[in-house]
mmCIF file of the C-alpha atoms, coordinates in Angstrom:
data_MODEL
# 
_entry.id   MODEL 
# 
loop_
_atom_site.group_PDB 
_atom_site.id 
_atom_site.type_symbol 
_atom_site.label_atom_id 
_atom_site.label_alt_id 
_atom_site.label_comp_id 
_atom_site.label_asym_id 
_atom_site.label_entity_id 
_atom_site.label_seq_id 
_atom_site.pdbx_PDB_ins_code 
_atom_site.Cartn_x 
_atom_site.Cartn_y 
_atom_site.Cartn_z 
_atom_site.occupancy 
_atom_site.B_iso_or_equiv 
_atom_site.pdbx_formal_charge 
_atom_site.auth_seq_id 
_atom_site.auth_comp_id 
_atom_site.auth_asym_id 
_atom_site.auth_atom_id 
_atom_site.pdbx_PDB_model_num 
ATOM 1   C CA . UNK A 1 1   ? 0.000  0.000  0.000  1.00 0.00 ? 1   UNK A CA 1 
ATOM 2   C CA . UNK A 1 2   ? 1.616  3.328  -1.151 1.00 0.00 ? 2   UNK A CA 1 
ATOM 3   C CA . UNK A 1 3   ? 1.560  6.595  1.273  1.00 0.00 ? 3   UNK A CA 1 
ATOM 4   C CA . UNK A 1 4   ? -0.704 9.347  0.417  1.00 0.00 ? 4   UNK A CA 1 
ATOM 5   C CA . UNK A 1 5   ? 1.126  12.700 -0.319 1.00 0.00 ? 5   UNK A CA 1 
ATOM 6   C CA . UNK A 1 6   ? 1.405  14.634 2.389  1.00 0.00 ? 6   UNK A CA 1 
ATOM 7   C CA . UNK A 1 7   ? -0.712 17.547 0.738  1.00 0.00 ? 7   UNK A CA 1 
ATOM 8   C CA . UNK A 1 8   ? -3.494 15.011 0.736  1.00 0.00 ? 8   UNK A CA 1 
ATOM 9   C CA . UNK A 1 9   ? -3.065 13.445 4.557  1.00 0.00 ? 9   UNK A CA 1 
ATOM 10  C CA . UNK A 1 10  ? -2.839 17.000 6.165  1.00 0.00 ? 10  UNK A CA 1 
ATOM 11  C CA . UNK A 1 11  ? -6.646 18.943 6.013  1.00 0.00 ? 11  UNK A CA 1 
ATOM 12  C CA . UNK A 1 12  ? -5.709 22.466 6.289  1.00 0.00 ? 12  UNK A CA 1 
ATOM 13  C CA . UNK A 1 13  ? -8.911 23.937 6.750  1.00 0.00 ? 13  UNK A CA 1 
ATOM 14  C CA . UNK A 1 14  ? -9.599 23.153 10.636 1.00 0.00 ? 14  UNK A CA 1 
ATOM 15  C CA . UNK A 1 15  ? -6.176 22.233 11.849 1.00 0.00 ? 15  UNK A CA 1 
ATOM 16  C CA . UNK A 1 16  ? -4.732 25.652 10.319 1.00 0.00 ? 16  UNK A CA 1 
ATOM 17  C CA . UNK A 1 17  ? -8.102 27.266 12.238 1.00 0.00 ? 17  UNK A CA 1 
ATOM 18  C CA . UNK A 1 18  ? -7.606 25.690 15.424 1.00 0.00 ? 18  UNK A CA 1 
ATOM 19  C CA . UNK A 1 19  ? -3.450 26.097 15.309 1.00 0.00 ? 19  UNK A CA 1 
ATOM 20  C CA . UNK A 1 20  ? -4.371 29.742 15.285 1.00 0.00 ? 20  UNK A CA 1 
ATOM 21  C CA . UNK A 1 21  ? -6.945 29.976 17.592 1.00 0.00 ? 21  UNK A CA 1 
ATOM 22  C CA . UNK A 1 22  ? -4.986 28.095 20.141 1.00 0.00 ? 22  UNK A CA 1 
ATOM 23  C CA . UNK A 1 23  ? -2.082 30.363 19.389 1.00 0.00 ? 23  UNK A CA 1 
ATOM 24  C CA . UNK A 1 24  ? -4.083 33.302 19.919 1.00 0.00 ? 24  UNK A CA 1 
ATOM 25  C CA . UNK A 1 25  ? -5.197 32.368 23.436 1.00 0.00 ? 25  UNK A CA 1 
ATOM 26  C CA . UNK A 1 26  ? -1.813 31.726 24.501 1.00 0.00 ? 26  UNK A CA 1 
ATOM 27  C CA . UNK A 1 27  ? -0.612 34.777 23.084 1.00 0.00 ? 27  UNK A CA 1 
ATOM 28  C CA . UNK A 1 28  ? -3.166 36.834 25.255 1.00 0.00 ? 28  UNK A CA 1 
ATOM 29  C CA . UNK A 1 29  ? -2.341 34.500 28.309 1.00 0.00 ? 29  UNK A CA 1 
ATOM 30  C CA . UNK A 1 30  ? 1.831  35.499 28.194 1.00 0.00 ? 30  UNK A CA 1 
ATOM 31  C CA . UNK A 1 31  ? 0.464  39.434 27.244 1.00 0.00 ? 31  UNK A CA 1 
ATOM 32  C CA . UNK A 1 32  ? -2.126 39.470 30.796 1.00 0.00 ? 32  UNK A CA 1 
ATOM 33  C CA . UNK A 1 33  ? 0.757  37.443 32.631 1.00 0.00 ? 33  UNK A CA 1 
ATOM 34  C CA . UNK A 1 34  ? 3.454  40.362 31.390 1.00 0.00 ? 34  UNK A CA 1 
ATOM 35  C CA . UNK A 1 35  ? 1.041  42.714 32.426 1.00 0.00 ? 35  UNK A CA 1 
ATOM 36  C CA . UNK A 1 36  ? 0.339  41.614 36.176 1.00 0.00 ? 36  UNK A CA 1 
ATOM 37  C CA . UNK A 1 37  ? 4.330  41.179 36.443 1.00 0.00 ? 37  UNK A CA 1 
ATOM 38  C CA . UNK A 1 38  ? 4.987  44.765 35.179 1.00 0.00 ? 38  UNK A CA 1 
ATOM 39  C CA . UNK A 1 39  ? 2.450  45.999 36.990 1.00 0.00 ? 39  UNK A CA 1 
ATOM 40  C CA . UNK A 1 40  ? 3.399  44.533 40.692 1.00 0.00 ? 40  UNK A CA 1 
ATOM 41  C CA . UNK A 1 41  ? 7.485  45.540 39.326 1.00 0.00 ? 41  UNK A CA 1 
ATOM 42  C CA . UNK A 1 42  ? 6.146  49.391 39.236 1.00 0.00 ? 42  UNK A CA 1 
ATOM 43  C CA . UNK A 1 43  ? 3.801  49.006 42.467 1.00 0.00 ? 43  UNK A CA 1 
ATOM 44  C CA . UNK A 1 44  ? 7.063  47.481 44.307 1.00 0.00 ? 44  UNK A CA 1 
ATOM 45  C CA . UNK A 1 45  ? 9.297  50.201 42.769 1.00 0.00 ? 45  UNK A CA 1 
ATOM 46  C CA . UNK A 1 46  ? 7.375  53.545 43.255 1.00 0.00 ? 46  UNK A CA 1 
ATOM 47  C CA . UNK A 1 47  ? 6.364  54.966 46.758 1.00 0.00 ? 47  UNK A CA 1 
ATOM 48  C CA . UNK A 1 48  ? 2.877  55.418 47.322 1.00 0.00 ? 48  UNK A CA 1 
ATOM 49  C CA . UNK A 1 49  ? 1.571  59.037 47.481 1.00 0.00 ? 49  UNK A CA 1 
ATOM 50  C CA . UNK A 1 50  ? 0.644  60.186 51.010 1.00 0.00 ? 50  UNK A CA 1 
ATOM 51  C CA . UNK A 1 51  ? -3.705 59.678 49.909 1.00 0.00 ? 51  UNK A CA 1 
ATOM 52  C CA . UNK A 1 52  ? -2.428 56.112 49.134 1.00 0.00 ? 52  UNK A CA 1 
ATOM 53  C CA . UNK A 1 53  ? -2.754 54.999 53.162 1.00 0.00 ? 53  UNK A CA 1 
ATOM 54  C CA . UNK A 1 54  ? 0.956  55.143 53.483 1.00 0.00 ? 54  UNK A CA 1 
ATOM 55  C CA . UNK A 1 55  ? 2.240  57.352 56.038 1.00 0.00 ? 55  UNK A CA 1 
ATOM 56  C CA . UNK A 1 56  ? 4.315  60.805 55.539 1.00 0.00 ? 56  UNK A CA 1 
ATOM 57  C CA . UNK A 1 57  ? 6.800  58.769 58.353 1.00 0.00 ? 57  UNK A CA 1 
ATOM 58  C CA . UNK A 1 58  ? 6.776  55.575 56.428 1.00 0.00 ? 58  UNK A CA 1 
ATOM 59  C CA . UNK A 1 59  ? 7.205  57.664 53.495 1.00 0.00 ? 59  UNK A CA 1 
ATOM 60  C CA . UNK A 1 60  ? 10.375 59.926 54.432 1.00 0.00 ? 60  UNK A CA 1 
ATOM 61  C CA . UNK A 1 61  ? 12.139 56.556 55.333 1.00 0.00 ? 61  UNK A CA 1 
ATOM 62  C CA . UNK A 1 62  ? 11.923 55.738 52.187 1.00 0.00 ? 62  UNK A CA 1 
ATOM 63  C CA . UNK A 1 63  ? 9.027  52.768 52.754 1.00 0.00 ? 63  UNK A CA 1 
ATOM 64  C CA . UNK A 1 64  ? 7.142  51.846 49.770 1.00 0.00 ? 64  UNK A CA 1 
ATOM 65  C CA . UNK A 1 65  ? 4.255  50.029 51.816 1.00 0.00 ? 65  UNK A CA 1 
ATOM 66  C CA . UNK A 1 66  ? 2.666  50.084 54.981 1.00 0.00 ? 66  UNK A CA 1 
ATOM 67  C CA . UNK A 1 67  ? 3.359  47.184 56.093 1.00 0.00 ? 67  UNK A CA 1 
ATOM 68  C CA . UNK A 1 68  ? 6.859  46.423 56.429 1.00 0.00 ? 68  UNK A CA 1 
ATOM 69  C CA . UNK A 1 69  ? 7.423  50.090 57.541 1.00 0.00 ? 69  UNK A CA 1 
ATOM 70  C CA . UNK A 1 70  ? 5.188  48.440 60.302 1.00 0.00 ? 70  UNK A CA 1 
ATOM 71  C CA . UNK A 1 71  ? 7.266  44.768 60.639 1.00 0.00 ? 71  UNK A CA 1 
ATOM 72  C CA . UNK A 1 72  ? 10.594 46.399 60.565 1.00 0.00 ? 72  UNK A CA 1 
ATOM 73  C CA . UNK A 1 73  ? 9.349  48.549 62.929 1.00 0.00 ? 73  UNK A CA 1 
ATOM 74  C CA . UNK A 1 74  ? 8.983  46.099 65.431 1.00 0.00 ? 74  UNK A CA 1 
ATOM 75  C CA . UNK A 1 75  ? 12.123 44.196 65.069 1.00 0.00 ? 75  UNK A CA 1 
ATOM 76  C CA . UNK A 1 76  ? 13.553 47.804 65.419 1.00 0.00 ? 76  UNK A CA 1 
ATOM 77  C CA . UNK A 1 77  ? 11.893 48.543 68.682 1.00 0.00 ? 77  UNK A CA 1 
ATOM 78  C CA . UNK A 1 78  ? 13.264 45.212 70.108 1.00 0.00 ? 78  UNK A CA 1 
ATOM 79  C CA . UNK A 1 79  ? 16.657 46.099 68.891 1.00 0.00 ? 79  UNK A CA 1 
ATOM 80  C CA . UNK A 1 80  ? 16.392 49.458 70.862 1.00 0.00 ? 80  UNK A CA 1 
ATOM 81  C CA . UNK A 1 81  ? 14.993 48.265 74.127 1.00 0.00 ? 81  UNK A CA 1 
ATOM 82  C CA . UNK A 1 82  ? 18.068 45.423 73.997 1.00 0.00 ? 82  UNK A CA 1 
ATOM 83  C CA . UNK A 1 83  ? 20.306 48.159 73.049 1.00 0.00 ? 83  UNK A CA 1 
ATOM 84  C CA . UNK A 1 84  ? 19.323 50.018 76.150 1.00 0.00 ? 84  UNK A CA 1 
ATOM 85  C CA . UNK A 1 85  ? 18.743 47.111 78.358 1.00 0.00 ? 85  UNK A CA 1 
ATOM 86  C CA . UNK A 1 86  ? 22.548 46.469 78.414 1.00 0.00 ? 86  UNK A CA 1 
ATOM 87  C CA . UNK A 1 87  ? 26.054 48.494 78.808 1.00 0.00 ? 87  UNK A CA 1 
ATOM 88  C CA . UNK A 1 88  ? 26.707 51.998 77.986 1.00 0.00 ? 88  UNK A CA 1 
ATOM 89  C CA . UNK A 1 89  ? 27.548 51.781 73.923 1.00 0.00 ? 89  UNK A CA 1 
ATOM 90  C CA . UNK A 1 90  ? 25.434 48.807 73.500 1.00 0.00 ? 90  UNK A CA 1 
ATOM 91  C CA . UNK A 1 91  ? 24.271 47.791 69.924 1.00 0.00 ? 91  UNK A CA 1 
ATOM 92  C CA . UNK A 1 92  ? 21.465 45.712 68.607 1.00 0.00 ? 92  UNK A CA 1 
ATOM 93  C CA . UNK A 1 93  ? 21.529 44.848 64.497 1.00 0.00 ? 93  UNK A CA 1 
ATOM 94  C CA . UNK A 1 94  ? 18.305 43.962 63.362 1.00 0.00 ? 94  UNK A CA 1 
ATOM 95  C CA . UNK A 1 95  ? 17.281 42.775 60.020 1.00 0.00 ? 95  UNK A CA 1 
ATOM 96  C CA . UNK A 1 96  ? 13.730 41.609 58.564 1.00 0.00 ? 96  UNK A CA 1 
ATOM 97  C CA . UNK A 1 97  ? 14.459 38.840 55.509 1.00 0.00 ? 97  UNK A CA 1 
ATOM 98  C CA . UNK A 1 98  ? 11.183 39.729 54.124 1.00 0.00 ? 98  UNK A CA 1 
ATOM 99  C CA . UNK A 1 99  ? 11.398 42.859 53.400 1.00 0.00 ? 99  UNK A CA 1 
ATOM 100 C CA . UNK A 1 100 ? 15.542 42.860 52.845 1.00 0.00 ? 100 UNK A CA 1 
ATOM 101 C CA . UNK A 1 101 ? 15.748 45.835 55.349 1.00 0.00 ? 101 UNK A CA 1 
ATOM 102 C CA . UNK A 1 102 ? 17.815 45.823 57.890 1.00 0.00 ? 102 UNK A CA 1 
ATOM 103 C CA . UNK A 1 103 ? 19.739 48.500 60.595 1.00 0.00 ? 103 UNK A CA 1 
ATOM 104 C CA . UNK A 1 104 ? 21.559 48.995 63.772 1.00 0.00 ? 104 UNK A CA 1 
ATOM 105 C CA . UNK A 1 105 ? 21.306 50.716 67.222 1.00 0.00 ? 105 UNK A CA 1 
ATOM 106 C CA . UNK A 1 106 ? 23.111 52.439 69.482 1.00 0.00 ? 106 UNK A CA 1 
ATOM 107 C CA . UNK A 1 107 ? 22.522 53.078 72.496 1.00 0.00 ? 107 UNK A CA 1 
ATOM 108 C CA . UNK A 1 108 ? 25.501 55.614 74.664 1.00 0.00 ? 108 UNK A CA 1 
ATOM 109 C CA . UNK A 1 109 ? 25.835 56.019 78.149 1.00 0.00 ? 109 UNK A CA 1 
ATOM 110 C CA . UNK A 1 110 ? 23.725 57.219 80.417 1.00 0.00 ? 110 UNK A CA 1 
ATOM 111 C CA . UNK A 1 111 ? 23.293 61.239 81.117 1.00 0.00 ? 111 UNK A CA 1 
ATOM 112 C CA . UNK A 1 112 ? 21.619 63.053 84.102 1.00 0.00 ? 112 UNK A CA 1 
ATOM 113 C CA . UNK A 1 113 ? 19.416 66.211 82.787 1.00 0.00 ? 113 UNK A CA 1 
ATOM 114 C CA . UNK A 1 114 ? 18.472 69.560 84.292 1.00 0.00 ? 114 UNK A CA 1 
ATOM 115 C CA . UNK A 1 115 ? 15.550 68.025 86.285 1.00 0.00 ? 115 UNK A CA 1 
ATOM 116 C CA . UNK A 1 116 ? 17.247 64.564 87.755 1.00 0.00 ? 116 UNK A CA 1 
ATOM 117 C CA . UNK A 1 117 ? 15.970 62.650 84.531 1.00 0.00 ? 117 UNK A CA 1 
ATOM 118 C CA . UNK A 1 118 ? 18.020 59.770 83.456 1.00 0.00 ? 118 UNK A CA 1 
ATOM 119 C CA . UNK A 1 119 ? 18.387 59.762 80.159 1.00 0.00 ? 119 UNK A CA 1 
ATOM 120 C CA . UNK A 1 120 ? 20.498 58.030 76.753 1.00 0.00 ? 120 UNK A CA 1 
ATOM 121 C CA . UNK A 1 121 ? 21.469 59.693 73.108 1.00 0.00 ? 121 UNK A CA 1 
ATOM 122 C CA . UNK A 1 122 ? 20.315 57.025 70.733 1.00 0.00 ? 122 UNK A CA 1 
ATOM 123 C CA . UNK A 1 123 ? 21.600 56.999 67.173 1.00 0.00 ? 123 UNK A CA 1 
ATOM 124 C CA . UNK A 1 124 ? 20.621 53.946 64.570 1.00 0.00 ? 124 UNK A CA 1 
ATOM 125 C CA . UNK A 1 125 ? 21.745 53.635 61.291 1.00 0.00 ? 125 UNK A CA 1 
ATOM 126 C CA . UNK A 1 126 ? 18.995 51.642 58.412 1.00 0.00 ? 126 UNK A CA 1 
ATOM 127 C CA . UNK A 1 127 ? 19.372 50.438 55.338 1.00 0.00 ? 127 UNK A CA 1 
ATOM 128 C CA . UNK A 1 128 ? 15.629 50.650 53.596 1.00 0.00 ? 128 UNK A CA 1 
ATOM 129 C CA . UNK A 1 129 ? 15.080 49.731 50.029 1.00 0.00 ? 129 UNK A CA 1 
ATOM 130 C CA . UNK A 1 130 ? 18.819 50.035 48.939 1.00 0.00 ? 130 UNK A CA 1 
ATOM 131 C CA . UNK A 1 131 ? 19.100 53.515 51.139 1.00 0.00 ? 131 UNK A CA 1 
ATOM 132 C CA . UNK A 1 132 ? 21.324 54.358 53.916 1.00 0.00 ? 132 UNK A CA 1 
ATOM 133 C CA . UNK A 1 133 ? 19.891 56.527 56.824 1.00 0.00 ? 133 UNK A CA 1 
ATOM 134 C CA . UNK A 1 134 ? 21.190 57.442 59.880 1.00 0.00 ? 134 UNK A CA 1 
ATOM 135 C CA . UNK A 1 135 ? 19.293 59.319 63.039 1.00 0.00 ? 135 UNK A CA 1 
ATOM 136 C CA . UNK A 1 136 ? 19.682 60.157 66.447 1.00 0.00 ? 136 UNK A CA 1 
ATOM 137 C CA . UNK A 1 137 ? 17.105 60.367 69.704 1.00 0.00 ? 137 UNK A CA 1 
ATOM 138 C CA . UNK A 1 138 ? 16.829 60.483 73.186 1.00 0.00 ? 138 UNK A CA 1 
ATOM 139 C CA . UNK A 1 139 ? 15.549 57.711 75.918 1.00 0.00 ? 139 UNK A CA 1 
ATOM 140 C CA . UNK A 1 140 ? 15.082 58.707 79.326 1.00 0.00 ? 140 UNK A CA 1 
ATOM 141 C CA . UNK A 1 141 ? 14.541 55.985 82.531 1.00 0.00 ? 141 UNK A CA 1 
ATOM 142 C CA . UNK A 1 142 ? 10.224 55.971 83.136 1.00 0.00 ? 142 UNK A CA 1 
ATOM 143 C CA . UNK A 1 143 ? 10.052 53.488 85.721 1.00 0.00 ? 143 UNK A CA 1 
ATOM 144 C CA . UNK A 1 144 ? 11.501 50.390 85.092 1.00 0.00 ? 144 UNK A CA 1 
ATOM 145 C CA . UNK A 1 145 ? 11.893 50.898 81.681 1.00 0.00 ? 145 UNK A CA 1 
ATOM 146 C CA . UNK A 1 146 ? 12.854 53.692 78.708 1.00 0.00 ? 146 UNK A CA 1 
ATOM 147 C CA . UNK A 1 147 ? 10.972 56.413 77.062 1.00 0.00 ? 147 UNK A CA 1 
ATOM 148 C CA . UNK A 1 148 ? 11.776 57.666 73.700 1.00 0.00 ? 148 UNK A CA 1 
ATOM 149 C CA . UNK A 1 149 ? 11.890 61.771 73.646 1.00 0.00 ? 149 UNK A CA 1 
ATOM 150 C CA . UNK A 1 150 ? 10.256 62.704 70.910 1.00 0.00 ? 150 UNK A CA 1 
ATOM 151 C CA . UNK A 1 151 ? 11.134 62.107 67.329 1.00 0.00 ? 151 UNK A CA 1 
ATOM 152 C CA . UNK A 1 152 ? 14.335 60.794 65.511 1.00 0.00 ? 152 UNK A CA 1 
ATOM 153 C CA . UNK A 1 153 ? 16.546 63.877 64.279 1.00 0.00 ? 153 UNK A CA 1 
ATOM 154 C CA . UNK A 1 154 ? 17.867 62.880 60.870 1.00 0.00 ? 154 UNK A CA 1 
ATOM 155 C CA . UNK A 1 155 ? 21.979 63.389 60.724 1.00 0.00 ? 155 UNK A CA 1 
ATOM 156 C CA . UNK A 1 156 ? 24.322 63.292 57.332 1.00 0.00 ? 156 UNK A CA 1 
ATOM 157 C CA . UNK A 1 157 ? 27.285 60.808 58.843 1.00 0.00 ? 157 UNK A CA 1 
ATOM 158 C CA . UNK A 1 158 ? 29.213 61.678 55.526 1.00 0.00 ? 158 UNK A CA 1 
# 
């Protein structure tokens, strides 16, 4: 029995329709998956405007989103209260894999004020998205424990 020509075995009508049909769908299936990725690469790589439910504190730390300003935070704040739970110059790293940020603090000896209040200069030094920052503060003894004094005061290290 002799093969048919190939011309003859091969029906181009619906195979050639359904060949581009299927083509098409995965074509728009890459395209909408190219999209999303772009689209979460910009979200991840542009801070959010202060209307956005990000805070102006978040925001001047160079934070993208809310939430790991919030998580670093934390690890942060346990750094500090270690940092001034032990010896004058004491310093806590800290460092949050999930966001990739990560810092240190300082925390100097202790200082008697006009008033009797016990107090410490804090200074810390972060690394947020890829930026350095460095800061100082002030602690002073409440009870058994520390108070921070207000703010941090940015400070240029260079």
């Amino acid at each position: 029995m002799a093969k048919k020509p190939v011309a003859e075995r091969v029906s181009k009508g619906p195979n050639l329709m359904m060949s581009l049909f299927v083509l098409a769908v995965v074509i728009g299936m890459l395209v909408a998956l190219g999209a999303r990725q772009w689209a979460h690469r910009l979200d991840r790589g542009l801070p959010q405007s202060r209307g956005s439910g990000i805070s102006a504190e978040a925001t001047n730390l160079g934070y993208r989103h809310e939430r790991d300003f919030h998580v670093d935070q934390e690890q942060e704040s346990r750094a500090q209260a270690q940092a001034l739970a032990g010896e004058p110059g004491a310093q806590r790293l800290w460092e949050n894999a999930e966001t990739g940020n990560r810092g240190i603090v300082w925390a100097a000896p202790e200082t008697l004020r006009t008033g009797g209040a016990t107090c410490r200069t804090l200074a810390r030094r972060t690394l947020i998205n890829g930026a350095y920052r460095a800061a100082e503060g002030t602690a002073c003894r409440k009870g058994d424990g520390w108070d921070q004094q207000g703010a941090w005061r940015p400070v240029d290290y260079r």
